[in-house]
C-alpha positions as CSV (number, residue, x, y, z in Angstrom):
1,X,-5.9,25.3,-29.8
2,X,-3.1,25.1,-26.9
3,X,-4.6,27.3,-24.7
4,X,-6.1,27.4,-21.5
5,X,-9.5,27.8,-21.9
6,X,-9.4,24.8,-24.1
7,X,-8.6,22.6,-21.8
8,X,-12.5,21.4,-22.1
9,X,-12.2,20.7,-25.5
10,X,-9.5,18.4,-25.0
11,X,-11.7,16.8,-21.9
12,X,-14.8,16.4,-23.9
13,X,-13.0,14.6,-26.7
14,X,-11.2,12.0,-23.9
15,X,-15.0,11.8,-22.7
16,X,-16.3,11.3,-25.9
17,X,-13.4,8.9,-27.3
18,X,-13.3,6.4,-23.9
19,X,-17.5,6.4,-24.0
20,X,-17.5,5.4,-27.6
21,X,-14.3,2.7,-27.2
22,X,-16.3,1.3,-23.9
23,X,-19.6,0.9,-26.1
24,X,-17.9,-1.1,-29.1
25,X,-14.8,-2.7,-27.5
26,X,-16.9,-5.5,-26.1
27,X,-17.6,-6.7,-29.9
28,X,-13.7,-8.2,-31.0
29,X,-13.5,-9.2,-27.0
30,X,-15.9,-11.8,-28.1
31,X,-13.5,-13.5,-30.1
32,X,-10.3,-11.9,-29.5
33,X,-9.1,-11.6,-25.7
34,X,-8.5,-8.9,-23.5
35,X,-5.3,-9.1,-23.2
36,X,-4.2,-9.3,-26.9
37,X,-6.3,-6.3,-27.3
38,X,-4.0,-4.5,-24.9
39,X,-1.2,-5.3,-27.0
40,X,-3.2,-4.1,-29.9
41,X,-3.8,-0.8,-27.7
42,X,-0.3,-0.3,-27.1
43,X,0.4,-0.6,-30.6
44,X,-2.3,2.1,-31.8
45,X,-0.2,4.0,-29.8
46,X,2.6,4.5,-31.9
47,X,1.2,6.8,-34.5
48,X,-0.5,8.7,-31.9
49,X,2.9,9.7,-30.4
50,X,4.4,10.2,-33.7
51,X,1.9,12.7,-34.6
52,X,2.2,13.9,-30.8
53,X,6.4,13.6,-31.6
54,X,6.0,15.8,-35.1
55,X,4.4,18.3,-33.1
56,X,7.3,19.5,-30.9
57,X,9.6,19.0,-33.8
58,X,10.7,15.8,-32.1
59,X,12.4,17.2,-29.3
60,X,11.6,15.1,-26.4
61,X,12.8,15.7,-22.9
62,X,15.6,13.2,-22.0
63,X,16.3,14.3,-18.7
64,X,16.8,11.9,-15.9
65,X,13.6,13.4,-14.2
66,X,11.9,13.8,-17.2
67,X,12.3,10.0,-18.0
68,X,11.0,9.0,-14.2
69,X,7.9,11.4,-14.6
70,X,7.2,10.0,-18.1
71,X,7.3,6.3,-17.1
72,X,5.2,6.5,-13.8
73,X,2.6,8.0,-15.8
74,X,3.2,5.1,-18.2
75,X,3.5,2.1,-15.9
76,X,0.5,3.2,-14.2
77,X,-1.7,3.5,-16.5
78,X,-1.0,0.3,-18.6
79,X,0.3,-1.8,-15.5
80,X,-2.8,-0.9,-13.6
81,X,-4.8,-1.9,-17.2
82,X,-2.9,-5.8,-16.6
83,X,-3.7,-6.0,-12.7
84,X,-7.4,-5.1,-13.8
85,X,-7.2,-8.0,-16.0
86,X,-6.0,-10.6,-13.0
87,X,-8.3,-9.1,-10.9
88,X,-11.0,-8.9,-12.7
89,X,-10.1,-13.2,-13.2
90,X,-10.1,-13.7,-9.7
91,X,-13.0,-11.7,-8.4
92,X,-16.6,-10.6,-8.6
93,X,-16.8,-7.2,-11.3
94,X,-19.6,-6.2,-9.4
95,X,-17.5,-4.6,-6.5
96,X,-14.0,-4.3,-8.7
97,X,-15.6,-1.9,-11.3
98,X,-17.3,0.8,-8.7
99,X,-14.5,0.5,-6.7
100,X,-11.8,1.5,-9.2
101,X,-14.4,3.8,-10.4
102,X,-13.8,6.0,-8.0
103,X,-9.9,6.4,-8.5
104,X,-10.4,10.4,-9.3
105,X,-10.6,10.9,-5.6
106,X,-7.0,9.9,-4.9
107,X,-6.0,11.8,-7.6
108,X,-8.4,15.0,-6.0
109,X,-6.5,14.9,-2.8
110,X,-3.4,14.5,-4.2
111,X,-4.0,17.6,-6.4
112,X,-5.2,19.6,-3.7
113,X,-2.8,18.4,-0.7
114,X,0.7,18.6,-3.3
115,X,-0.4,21.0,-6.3
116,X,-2.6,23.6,-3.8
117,X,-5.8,23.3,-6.9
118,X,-9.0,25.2,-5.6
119,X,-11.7,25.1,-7.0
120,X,-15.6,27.5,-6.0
121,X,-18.3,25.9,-4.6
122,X,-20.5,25.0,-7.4
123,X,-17.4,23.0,-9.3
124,X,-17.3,21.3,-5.8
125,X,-20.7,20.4,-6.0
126,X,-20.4,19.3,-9.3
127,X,-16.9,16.6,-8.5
128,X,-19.1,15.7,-5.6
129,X,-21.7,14.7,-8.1
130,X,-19.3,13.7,-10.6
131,X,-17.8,11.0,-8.2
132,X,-21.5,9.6,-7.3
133,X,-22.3,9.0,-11.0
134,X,-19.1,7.3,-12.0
135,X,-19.7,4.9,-9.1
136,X,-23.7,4.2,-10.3
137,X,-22.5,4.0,-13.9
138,X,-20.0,1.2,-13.1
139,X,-22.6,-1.1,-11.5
140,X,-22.6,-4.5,-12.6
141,X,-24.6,-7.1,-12.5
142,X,-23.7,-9.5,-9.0
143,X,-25.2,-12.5,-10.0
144,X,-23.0,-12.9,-13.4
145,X,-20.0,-12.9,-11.1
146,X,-18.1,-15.7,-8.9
147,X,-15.5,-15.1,-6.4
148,X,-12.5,-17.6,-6.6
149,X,-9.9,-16.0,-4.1
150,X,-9.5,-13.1,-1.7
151,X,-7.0,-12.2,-4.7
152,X,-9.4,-9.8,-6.3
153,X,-9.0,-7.2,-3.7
154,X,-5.2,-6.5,-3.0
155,X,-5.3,-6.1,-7.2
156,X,-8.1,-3.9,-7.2
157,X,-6.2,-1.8,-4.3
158,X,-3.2,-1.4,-6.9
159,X,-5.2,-0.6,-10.1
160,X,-7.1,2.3,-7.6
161,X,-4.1,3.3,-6.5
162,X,-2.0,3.3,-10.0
163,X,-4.6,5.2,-12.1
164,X,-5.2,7.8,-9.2
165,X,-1.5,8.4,-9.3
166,X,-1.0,8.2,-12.6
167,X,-4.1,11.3,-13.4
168,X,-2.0,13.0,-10.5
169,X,1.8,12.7,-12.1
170,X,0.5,13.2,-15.6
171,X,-1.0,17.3,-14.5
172,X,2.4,17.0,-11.7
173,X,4.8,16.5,-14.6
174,X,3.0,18.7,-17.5
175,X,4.7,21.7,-15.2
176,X,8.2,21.0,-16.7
177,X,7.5,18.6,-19.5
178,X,5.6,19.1,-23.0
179,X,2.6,17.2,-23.3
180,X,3.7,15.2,-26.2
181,X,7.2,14.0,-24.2
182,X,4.8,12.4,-21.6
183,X,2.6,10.7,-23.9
184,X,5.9,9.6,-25.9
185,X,7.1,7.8,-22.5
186,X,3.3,6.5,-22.1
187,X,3.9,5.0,-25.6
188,X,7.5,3.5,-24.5
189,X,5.9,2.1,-21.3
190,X,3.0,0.3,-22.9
191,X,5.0,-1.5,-25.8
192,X,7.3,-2.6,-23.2
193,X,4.3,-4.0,-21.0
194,X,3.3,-5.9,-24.4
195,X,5.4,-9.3,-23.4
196,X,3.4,-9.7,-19.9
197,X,0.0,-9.3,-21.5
198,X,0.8,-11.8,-24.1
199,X,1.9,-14.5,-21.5
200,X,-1.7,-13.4,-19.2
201,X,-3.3,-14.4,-22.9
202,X,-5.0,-18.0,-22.3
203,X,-4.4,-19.8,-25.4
204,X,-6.6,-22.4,-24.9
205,X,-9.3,-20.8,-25.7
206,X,-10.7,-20.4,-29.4
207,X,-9.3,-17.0,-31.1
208,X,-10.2,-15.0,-34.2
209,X,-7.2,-13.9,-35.9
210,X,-9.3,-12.5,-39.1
211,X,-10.5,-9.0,-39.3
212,X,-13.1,-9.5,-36.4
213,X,-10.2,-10.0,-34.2
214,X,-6.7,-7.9,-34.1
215,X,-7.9,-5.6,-36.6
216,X,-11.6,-4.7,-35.7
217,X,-9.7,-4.6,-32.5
218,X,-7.3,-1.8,-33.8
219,X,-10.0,0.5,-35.5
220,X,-11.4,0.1,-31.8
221,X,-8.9,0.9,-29.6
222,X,-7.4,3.9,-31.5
223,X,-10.4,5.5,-30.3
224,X,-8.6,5.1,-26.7
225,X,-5.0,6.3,-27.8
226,X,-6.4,9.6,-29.1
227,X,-8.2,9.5,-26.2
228,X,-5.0,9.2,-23.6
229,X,-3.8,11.8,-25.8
230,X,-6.0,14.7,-25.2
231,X,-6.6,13.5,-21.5
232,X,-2.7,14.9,-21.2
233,X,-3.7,18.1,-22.7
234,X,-6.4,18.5,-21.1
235,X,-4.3,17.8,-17.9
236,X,-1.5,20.5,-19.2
237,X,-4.3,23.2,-19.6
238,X,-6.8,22.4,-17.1
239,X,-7.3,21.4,-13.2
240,X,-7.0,17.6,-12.3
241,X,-9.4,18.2,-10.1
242,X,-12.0,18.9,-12.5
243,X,-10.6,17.2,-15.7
244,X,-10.7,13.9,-14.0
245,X,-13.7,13.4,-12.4
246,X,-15.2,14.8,-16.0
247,X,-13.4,12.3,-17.8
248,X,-14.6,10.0,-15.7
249,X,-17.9,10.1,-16.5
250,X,-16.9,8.5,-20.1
251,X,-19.6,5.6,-19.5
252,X,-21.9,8.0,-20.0
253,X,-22.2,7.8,-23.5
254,X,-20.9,4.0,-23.8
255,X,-24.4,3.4,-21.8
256,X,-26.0,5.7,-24.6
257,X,-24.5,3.8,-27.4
258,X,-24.9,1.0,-26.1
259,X,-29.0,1.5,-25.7
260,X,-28.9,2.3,-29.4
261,X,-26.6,-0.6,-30.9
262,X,-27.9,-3.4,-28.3
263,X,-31.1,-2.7,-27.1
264,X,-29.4,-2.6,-23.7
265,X,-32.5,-1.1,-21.0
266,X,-30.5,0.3,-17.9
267,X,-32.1,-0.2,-14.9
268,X,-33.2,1.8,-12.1
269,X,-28.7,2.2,-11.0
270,X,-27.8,3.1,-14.1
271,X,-30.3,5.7,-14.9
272,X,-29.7,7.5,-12.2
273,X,-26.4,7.6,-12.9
274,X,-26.9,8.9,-16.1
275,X,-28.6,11.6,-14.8
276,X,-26.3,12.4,-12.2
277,X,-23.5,12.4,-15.1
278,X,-25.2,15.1,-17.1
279,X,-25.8,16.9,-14.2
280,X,-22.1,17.0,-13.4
281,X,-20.7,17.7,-16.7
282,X,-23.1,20.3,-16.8
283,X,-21.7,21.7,-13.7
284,X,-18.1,21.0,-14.5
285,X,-18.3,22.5,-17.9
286,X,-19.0,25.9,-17.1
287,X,-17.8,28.8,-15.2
C-alpha cells in the first residue's frame, strides 16, 4: 500500500481514527483524568511502533540527525498534548480550542516557504475551506468556561506553535528517514514525557482504577496511536499542505458520533462547520 497515491488512505484512516477517539474519549475522562490517560496513550504506543519496528526489519535510523528529527516531532506533539492540559486549566476552552485549531496554517507556510509544496487552485480553495471548518468545529461553549490567569494564552501560543511544527518536521524528516523510525522516536518521546503528566495528575480528586478507567482508557486511545501512525504515512506519501488541513477536520465525525451516542444537537456553529468539512474533504480528496 506504500505508495503515493495512497497517501489518502492513510489520511482518511488518521481522520477517521482521531474523530472516533474524540467522540468516546470523554467517557473514562469522567472518572479517570486527562493526564493519566496520556500516559495510557503513550503506552498504547508501544505495540504500534513494534508493529511499525517489524516492518523495516527493525532497522531504525540512529544517526545523530535522525535522532534530532525524530524527537522534535516527538516532543512536540506530546509536550504540546501536556501544555494543552495547563492551559486548558488556566483558561477559557472557548478561545484555546479554535485557536490551536488552526495550527495547520503554520505548518502550510512552513511547507510552502522551506519544502517549495504547490498545490492548483481548487485544492487551495478547498485548505481555505478546510481551515474555516476546523475553526467552527472547535467552538465551545463560553459560558461553561472561567478565566483564572492571563496564563492560558502564552500556553496556547506554544501548543499552536509545537503541533504546527511538529506536522511540518514529521513530512521535513520523512525525506531521509523511514516512516516507522519517526514514529519509533515519537514512541521514545512520549514514554519519556510519562513522569511530567503523572505529577500534572491532581490526586485529590476521586479516580477509577477498574475497567472504566486505565483500561476503557486503553481500548480508547489506541484508536489515536494507529492514528499518529498513518498520519506519518500519509505525511511520507502525501503533501502537508493538504494532509493536514484534511486531518484536521477529524471532529467531523466525533460531532457525528457524538449526535448518535449522546443525543448531542449542534447548533447553528457547529453545523456549519460540518458542512464546510464535507465540503473540504470533498475538495481535498480528489484530483
Amino acid at each position: 500500500m506504500k505508495t503515493k497515491q495512497h497517501w489518502l488512505v492513510y489520511a482518511i484512516i488518521t481522520t477517521l481514527f482521531w474523530g472516533v477517539w474524540g467522540a468516546l474519549i470523554e467517557i473514562p475522562q469522567k472518572v479517570f483524568p486527562p493526564t493519566l490517560s496520556y500516559c495510557v496513550w503513550a503506552l498504547t504506543m508501544v505495540p504500534c511502533a513494534l508493529v511499525a519496528l517489524y516492518i523495516i526489519h527493525w532497522k531504525v535510523e540512529h544517526d545523530w540527525k535522525s535522532i534530532l528529527l525524530g524527537c522534535t516531532v516527538g516532543f512536540t506533539g506530546a509536550g504540546g498534548q501536556l501544555l494543552l492540559f495547563q492551559a486548558l486549566r488556566q483558561g477559557p476552552a472557548y478561545i484555546i480550542f479554535p485557536f490551536i485549531s488552526l495550527y495547520p496554517i503554520l505548518t502550510i507556510f512552513l511547507s510552502v516557504l522551506i519544502l517549495r509544496e504547490r498545490t492548483n487552485l481548487r485544492k487551495w480553495i478547498g485548505i481555505g475551506i478546510a481551515l474555516i471548518a476546523i475553526l467552527l468545529l472547535s467552538y465551545q461553549d463560553p459560558s461553561q468556561n472561567t478565566i483564572k490567569s492571563n496564563l492560558w494564552l502564552i500556553l496556547s501560543i506554544l501548543v499552536f506553535i509545537a503541533w504546527g511544527l511538529q506536522a511540518y518536521v514529521m513530512k521535513f524528516s520523512n525525506e531521509t528517514m523511514k516512516a516507522e523510525s519517526i514514529f519509533f522516536y515519537m514512541t521514545i518521546t512520549g514514554l519519556l514525557l510519562m513522569p511530567v503528566a503523572y505529577l500534572m495528575t491532581d490526586f485529590s480528586q476521586p479516580i477509577e482504577w477498574g475497567f472504566k478507567g486505565p483500561y476503557l482508557a486503553a481500548l480508547i486511545q489506541v484508536l489515536n496511536a494507529i492514528g499518529a501512525l498513518t498520519l506519518v504515512y500519509a505525511l511520507r506519501y502525501g503533501k502537508a499542505i493538504i494532509v493536514v488541513p484534511m486531518t484536521g477536520l477529524a471532529p467531523l465525525i466525533t460531532i457525528v458520533l457524538s449526535l448518535a451516542l449522546y443525543s448531542v444537537i449542534p447548533g447553528m456553529v457547529l453545523s456549519i462547520g460540518l458542512v464546510m468539512a464535507v465540503i473540504a474533504m470533498f475538495i481535498l480528496s480528489f484530483d
